[in-house]
SETORBA-167889 format. One line per 4 residues: number of its first residue (from 1); their letters; for each residue x, y, z of C-alpha. Coordinates in nm, 2 decimals, padded with zeros to 4 digits. Example, Ala and Ser with C-alpha at 12.3 -4.5 7.8 and 13.67 -1.06 7.14 Angstrom:
<nodes>
1	as	01.23 -00.45 00.78 | 01.37 -00.11 00.71
</nodes>
This chain:
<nodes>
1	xxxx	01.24 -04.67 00.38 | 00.88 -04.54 00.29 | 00.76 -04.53 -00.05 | 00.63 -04.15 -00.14
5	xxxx	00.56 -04.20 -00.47 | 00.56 -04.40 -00.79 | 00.70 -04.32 -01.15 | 00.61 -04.53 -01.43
9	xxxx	00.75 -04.52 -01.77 | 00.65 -04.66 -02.12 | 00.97 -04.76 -02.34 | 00.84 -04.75 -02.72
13	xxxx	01.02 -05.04 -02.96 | 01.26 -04.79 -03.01 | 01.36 -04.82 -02.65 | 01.24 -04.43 -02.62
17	xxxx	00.99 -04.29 -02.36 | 00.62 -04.28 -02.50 | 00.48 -04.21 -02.15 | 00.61 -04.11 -01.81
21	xxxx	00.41 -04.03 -01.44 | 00.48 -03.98 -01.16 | 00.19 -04.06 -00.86 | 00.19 -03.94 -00.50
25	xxxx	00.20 -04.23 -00.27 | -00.20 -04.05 -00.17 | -00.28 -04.17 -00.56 | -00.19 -04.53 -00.54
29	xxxx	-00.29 -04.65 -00.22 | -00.67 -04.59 -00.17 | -00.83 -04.91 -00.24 | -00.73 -05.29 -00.22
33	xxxx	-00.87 -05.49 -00.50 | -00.83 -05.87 -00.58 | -00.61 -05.92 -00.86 | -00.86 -06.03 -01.08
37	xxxx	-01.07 -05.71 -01.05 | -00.77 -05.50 -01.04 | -00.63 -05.70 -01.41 | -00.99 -05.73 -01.52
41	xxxx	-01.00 -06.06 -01.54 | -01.38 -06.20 -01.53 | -01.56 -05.95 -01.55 | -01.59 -05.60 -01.32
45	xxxx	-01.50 -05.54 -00.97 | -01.74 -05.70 -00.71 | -01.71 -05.32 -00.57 | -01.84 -05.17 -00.90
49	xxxx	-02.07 -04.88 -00.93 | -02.44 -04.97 -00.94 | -02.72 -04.74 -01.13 | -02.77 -04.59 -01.47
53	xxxx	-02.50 -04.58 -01.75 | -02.54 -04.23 -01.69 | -02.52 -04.19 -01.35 | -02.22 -04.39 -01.32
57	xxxx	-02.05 -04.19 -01.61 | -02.11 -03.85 -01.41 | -02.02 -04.01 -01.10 | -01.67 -04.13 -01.23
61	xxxx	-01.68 -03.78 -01.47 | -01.36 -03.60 -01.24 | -01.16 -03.93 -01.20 | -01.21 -04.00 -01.56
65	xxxx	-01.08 -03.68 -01.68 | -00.79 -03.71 -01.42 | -00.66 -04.09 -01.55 | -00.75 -04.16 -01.89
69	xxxx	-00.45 -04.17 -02.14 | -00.44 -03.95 -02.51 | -00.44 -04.30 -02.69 | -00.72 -04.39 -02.53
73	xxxx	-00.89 -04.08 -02.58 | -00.78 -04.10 -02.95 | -00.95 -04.41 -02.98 | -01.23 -04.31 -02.78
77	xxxx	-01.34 -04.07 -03.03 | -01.25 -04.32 -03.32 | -01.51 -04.56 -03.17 | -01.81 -04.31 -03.07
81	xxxx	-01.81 -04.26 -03.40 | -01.82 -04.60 -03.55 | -02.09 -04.66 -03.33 | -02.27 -04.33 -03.42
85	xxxx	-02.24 -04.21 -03.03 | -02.12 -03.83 -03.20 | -02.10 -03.72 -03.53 | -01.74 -03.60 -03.75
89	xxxx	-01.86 -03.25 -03.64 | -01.82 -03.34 -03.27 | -01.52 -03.57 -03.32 | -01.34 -03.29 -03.53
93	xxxx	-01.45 -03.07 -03.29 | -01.22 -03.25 -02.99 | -00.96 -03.35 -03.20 | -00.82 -02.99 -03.21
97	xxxx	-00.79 -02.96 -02.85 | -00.45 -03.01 -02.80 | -00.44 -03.08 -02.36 | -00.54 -03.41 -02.29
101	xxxx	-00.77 -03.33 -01.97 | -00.96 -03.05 -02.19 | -01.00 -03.34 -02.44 | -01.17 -03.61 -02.21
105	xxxx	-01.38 -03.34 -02.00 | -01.50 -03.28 -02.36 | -01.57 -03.64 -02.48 | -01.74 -03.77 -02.14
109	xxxx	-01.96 -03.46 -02.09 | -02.06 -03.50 -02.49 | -02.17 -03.86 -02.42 | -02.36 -03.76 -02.07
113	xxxx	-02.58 -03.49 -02.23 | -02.69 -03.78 -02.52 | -02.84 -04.04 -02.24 | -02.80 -04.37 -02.10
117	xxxx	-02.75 -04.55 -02.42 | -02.50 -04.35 -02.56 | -02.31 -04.30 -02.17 | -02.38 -04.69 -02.23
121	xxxx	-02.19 -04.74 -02.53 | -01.93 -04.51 -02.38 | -01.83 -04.75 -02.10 | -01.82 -05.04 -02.32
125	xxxx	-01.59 -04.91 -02.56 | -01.36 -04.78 -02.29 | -01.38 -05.11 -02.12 | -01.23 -05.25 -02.42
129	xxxx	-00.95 -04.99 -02.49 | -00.87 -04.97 -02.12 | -01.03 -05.24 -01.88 | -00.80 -05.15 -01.61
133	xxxx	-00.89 -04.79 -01.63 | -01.26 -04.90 -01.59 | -01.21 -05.15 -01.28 | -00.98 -04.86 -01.14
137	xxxx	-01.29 -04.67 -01.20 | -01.55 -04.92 -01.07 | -01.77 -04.88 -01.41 | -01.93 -05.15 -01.63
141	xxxx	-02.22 -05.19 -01.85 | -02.45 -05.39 -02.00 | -02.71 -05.43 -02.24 | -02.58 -05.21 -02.55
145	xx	-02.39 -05.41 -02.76 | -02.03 -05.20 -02.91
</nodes>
């Protein structure tokens, strides 16, 4: 019997459905990771993406937009604006789009046009609201504290 695809499903405490995909077999096998990169466990990937904050932002822009979930997103936005990355006009601004792809294309190309810091602060945050989306993504950054 060969596996052709994957679905996943997050039960609430209510023991409803919060969250449910469905992958293509083509969507889960690409890579093989150690388990320590894939779980995040110290630190990134040995494979992760070297250059600018900015550069690895918009390299990782299409995957990004693809994987991340709306909570994250949600508390995406919360964040970039504790740490002054956008303002309530921009946050308010992506908070009314209601499809969750719209939303993150939104939020990451927001942070690319404000520079490396700001793409900087970006991958931090998400780091810490989703570190296996980032070592799925092969990001990381240093330098600007969150």
């Amino acid at each position: 019997m060969e596996i052709t695809e994957i679905e996943m499903e997050l039960i609430g405490d209510d023991e409803s459905i919060v969250w449910k995909e469905t992958l293509q077999k083509y969507e889960f096998i690409t890579e093989t990771h150690s388990t320590s990169a894939v779980l995040g466990a110290g630190g990134p990937a040995e494979s992760s993406l070297t250059g600018s904050a900015e550069q690895q932002l918009r390299s990782v822009r299409t995957e990004f937009v693809k994987r991340v979930s709306g909570p994250v997103l949600d508390g995406l936005l919360d964040r970039l604006l504790q740490h002054t990355v956008i303002n309530q006009e921009e946050m308010e601004s992506v908070k009314v789009i209601a499809e969750r792809a719209e939303k993150a294309r939104d939020i990451i190309d927001m942070v690319l046009r404000k520079g490396n810091e700001s793409c900087s602060r970006m991958i931090n945050i998400l780091g810490e609201l989703d570190a296996y989306l980032c070592s799925q993504l092969q990001i990381n950054s240093v330098g600007v504290p969150t």
